[in-house]
C-alpha positions in Angstrom: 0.5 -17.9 -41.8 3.3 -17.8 -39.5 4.4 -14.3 -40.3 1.0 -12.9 -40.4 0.5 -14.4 -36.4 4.2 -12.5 -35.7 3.1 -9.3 -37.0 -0.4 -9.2 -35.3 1.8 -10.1 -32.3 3.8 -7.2 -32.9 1.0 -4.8 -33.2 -0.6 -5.7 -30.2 2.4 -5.4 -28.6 2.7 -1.8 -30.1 -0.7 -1.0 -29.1 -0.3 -2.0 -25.6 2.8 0.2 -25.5 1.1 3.0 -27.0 -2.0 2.5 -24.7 1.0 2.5 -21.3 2.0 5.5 -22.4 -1.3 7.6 -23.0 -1.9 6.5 -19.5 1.2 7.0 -18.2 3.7 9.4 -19.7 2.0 12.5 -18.1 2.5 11.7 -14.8 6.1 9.8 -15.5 7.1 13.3 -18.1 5.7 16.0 -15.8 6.8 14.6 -12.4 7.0 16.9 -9.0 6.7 20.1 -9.1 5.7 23.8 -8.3 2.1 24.4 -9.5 1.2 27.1 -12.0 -2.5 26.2 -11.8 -2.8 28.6 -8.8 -4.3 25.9 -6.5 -1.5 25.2 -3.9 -2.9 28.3 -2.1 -5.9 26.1 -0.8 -3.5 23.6 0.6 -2.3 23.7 3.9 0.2 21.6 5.9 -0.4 19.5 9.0 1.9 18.7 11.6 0.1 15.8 13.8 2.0 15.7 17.2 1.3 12.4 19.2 2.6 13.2 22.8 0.0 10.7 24.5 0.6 7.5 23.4 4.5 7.6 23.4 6.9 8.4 25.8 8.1 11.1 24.1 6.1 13.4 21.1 6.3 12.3 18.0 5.2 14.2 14.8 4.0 13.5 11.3 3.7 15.5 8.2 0.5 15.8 6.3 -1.7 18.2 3.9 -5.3 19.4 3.9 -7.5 22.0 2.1 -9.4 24.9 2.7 -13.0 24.3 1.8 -14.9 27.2 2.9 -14.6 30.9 3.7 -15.5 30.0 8.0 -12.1 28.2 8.3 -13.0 24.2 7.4 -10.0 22.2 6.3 -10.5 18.6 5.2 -8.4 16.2 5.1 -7.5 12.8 5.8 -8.4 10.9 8.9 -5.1 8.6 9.4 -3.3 12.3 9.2 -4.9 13.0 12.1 -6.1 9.8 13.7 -5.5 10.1 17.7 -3.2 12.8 17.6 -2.9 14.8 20.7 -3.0 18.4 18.8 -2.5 19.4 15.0 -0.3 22.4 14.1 -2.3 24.3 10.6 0.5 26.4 8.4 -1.7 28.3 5.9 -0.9 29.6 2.7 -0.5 33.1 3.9 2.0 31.6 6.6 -0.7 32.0 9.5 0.0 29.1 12.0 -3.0 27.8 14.4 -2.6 24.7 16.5 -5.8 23.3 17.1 -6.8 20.2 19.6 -10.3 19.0 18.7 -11.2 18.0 15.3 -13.7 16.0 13.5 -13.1 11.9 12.3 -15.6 10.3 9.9 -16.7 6.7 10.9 -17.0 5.0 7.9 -14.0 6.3 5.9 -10.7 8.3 5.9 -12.7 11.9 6.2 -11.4 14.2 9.0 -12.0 18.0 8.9 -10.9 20.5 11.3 -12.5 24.0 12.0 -10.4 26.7 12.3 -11.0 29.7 14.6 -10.8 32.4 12.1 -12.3 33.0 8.1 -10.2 32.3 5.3 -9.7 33.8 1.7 -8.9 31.5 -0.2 -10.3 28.0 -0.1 -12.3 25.6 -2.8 -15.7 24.3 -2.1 -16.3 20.7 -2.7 -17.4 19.6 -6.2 -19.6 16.8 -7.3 -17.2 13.9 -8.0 -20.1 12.1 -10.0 -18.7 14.5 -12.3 -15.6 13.3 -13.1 -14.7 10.6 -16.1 -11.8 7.9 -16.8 -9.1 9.3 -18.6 -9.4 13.1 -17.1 -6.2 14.7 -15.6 -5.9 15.5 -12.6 -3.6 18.1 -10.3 -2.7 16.5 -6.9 -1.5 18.7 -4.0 0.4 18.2 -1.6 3.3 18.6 1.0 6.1 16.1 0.7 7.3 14.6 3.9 9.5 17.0 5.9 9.2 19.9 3.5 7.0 22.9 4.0 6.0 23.7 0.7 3.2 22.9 -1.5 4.2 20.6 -4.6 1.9 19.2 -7.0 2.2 15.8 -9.2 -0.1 15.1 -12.8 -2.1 12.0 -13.7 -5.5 10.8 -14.9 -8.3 8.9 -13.6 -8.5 5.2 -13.9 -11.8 2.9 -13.8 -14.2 5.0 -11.9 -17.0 3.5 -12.8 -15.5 0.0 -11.4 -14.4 1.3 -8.3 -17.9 2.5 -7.6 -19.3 -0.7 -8.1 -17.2 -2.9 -6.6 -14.2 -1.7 -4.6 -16.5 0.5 -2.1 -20.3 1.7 -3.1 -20.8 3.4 -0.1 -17.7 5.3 0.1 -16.6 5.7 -3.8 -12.7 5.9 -4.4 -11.0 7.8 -6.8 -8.2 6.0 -8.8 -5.9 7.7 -10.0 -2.5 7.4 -12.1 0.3 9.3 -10.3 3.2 8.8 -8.4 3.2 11.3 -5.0 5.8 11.2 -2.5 5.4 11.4 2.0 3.1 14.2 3.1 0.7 14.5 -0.2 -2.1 12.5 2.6 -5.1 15.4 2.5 -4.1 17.0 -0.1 -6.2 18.4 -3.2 -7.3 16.0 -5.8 -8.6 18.5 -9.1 -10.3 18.0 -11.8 -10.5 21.5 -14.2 -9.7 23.4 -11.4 -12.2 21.4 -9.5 -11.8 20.1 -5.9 -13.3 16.6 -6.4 -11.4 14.3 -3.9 -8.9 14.4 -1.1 -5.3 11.9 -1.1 -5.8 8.7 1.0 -3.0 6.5 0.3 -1.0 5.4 -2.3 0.9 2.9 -4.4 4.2 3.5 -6.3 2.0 4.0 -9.5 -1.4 4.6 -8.5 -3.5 7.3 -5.8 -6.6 6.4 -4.0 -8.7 9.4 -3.2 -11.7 10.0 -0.7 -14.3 11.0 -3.5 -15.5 14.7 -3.1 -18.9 12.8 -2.9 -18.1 10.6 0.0 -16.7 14.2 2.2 -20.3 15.8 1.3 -21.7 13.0 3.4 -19.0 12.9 6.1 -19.5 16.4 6.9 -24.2 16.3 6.2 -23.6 13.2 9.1 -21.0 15.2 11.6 -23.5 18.0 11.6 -21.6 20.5 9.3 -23.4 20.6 6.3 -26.8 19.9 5.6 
């Protein structure tokens, strides 16, 4: 009896090993790196400059991504959030620096509108769309770098974080490890724009569902 309790110990042991690794050896193996999927040229880099609230201007690094052909990045809001002015590096290496932008109320939504049309940028996807266990291609640009890098996971209890974490405003979880700068960048699904990079933990990404933009932008007058 004993030895039968020890070895069903062991294999559930074994089995929550092997279930930690489906989950997360693709992020852990893959790591950081240059994309080959072809979607870091949606991304762009922010440079927040905060020369109002200090003494003297300070900066901070973040990302956003091209959505539409007119010029609208989105990205998120506490990239932004009471900066004075906002320098866009596209992926062609055009540079725009751009004073008003747009801040969602009810969640970390921002877009900005450039002054000039775009070629290549993503439109939104349905987020209702996506499934657990689906990998996903973040975006991003690491703190104090200016290039676009891109880090691997998969999607973790969406159906819970609907319900309970924030109905109103869904939130993508998501098993990856990003570094400084990946806030408002891409969050793909098969090549599908379906989120943009809030905040994160050492282990996990929480991402504005594509969903939750839709409305951001129907309520600031952009989209209808």
């Amino acid at each position: 009896m004993k030895r039968a309790r020890l070895f069903a110990l062991i294999g559930l042991l074994l089995l929550s090993i092997s279930m930690f690794l489906v989950v997360y050896a693709e992020p852990i193996a893959v790591r950081v790196g240059n994309s080959a999927d072809g979607l870091t040229k949606y991304n762009v880099v922010i440079e927040s400059v905060y020369d109002k609230k200090f003494s003297e201007p300070r900066y901070s690094m973040g990302s956003g991504v091209v959505i539409s052909k007119d010029g609208i990045i989105l990205t998120a809001k506490h990239v932004v959030n009471e900066a004075t002015s906002v320098r866009i590096t596209l992926y062609d290496g055009r540079m725009f620096t751009i004073t008003e932008f747009y801040t969602d109320a009810e969640s970390d939504v921002a877009y900005i509108d450039l002054p000039c049309d775009v070629n290549d940028f993503i439109p939104l996807s349905d987020s209702n769309d996506v499934k657990d266990g689906d990998k996903v291609v973040l975006v991003g640009n690491p703190g104090g770098i200016w290039e676009n890098r891109t880090a691997y996971g998969r999607v973790l209890n969406v159906a819970f974080n609907r319900l309970c974490l924030d109905p109103t405003n869904p939130v993508l979880v998501v098993s990856a490890k990003t570094e400084p700068g990946y806030s408002g960048g891409g969050v793909y699904v098969n090549h599908k724009l379906v989120g943009i990079i809030s905040r994160g933990s050492p282990m996990f990404i929480f991402a504005i569902s594509s969903n939750t933009c839709f409305r951001a932008l129907r309520e600031s007058g952009y989209a209808s």
